[in-house]
N, C-alpha and C positions, 0 to 999 in steps of 0.2 A: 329689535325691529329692523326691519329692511330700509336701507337708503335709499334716500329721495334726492334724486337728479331731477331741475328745473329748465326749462331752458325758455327764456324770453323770447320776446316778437322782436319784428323787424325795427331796431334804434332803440331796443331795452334795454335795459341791464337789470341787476338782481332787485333793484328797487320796485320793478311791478309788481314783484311779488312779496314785498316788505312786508305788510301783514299777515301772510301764510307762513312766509319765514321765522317771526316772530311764535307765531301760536305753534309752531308745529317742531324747533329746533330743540325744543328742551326735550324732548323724547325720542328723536333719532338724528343721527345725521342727514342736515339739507345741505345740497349743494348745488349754486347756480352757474351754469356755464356760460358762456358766450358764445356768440357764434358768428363770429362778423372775420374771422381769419383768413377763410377761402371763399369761391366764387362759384362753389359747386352745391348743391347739399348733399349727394354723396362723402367729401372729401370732407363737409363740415360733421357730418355723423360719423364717420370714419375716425374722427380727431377726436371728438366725446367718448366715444368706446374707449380708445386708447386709455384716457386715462379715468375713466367708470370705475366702480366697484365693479365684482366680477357678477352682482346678482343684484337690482334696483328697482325701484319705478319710478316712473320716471311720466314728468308731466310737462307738456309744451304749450304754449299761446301762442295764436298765429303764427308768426313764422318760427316761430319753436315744437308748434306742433307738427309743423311740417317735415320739420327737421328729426321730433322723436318717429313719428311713421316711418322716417329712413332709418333710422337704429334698429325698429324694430324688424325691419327686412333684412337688414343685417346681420341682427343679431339674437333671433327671436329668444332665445334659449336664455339670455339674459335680461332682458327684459321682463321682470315679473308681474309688474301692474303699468296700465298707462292711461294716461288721462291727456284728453284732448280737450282744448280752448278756444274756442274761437279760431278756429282753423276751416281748413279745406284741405281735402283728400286728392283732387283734380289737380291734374296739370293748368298751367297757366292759359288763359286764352289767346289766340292772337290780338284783338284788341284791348286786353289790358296790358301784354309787350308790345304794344305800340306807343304805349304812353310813357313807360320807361326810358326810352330810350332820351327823349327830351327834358324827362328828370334828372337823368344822368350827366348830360347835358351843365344845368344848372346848376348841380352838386359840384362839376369840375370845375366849374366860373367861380368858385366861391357861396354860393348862394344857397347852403345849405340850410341857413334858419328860414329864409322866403319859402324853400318846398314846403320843409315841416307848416310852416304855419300857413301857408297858403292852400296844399293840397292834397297833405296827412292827416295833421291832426283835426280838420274840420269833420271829418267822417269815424273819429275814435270813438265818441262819446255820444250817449242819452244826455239828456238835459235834467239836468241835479243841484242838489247844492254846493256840491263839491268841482264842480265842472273846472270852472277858471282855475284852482288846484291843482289838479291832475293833468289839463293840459299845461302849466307851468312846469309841471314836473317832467313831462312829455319832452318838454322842448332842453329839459336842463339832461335828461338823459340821451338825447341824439347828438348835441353838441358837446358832451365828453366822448363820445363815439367817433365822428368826425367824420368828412369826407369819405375815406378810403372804404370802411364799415359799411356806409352806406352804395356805396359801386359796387361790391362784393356781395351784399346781399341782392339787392336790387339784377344782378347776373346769373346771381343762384337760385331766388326768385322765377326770372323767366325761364329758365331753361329745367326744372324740377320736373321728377317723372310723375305719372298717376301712382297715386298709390293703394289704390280701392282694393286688388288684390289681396295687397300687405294686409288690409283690416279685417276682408274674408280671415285670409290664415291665423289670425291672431286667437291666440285661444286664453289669454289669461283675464284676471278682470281690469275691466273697462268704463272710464267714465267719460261722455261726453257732454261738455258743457258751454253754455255759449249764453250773451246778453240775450232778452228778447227784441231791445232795438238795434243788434249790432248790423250796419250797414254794410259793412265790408264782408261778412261770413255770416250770412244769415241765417237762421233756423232752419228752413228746410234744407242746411248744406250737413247741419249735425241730426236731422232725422235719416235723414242719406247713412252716413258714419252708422248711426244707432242701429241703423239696419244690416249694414255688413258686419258689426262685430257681434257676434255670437254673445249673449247672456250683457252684453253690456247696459248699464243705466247713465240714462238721457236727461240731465236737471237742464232747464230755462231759466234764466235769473231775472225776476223783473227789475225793471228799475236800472239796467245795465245794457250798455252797447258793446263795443267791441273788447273791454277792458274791465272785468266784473271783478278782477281780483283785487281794483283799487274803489269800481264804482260802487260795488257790495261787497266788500270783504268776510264779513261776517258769516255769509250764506254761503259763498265759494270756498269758504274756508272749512266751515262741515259739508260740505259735498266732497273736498280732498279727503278731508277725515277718515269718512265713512268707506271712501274707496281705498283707502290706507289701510283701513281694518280688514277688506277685504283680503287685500293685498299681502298681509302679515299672513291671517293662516291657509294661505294657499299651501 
């Protein structure tokens, strides 16, 4: 079976994706990267390739999906399947880099737990039983991250190119999936997506915001599945 490259959002690590990780390790290699090293996402897709298998799929959340779009412009020819999360394909706008800049801000003061909990994690989540959980878990995964992580990404962030193109060109299978209450990357951003990727399939998860891989596991976990099989006998 073809490896599976993850790559988390902005202040994640392989924990968001702990239950797919789980259900999906005992049959192929998963592997989750990071991406908080550089300040570009060029330079940060650049760094994932290096050290890739040489043939993957490869699946991103927010700002991992961002990230996989730049591999795949890079590297289409290796990328065999991609799934996209709660993302956006658009470059940044100038008024949500206007807001960074005073985040950034804050993060240099020390005050990185006040952002997260002030005016991140208020916008991740649907309202569930597991809420106060997952953002616990939110806050325990940015603060092993730390400062630096967060400037890097937060640079890389605003200054990322469109990548609408990229998804025209993409010709392998494709899955896009997103909460249906996610507020930061909302549904019509992945009927957008669903529409430049050729043959690709669009699941909505109820029940989930910007984070379905923790808020519904079970459901985003057969939607990777199913696009994994895909993926196999291409």
């Amino acid at each position: 079976m073809i490896p599976l490259v993850l790559l988390p959002g902005m202040m994640c690590d392989a924990r968001l994706y702990a239950p797919q990780i789980a259900a999906l390790s005992g049959t192929r290699a998963v592997h989750c990267a990071p991406i908080g090293a550089h300040d570009t996402v060029e330079a940060l897709a650049a760094e994932i390739l290096d050290h890739a298998p040489p043939r993957f799929a490869l699946a991103g959340l927010s700002m991992g999906g961002i990230v996989a779009m730049e591999m795949s412009r890079q590297a289409p020819e290796r990328v065999k399947g991609m799934a996209l999360l709660d993302t956006n394909p658009k470059a940044e706008t100038d008024a949500v880099r206007a807001r960074r800049q005073p985040q950034m801000d804050k993060v240099r003061d020390g005050r990185l737990s006040l952002v997260m909990r002030d005016e991140m994690k208020p916008n991740y989540l649907t309202n569930g039983p597991r809420r106060a959980e997952i953002l616990d878990l939110c806050m325990a995964m940015a603060l092993s991250l730390g400062e630096e992580v967060f400037l890097n990404q937060s640079r890389a962030l605003a200054h990322r190119p469109d990548q609408q193109n990229t998804l025209r060109a993409y010709e392998g299978p494709a899955l896009v999936l997103c909460g249906r209450d996610d507020a930061l990357c909302p549904v019509a951003r992945h009927e957008l997506m669903h529409d430049l990727i050729a043959g690709s399939t669009l699941r909505v998860i109820d029940g989930a915001g910007h984070l379905p891989t923790l808020e519904q596991p079970d459901e985003t976990t057969a939607a990777l599945a199913a696009w994994l099989e895909q993926t196999d006998g291409r």
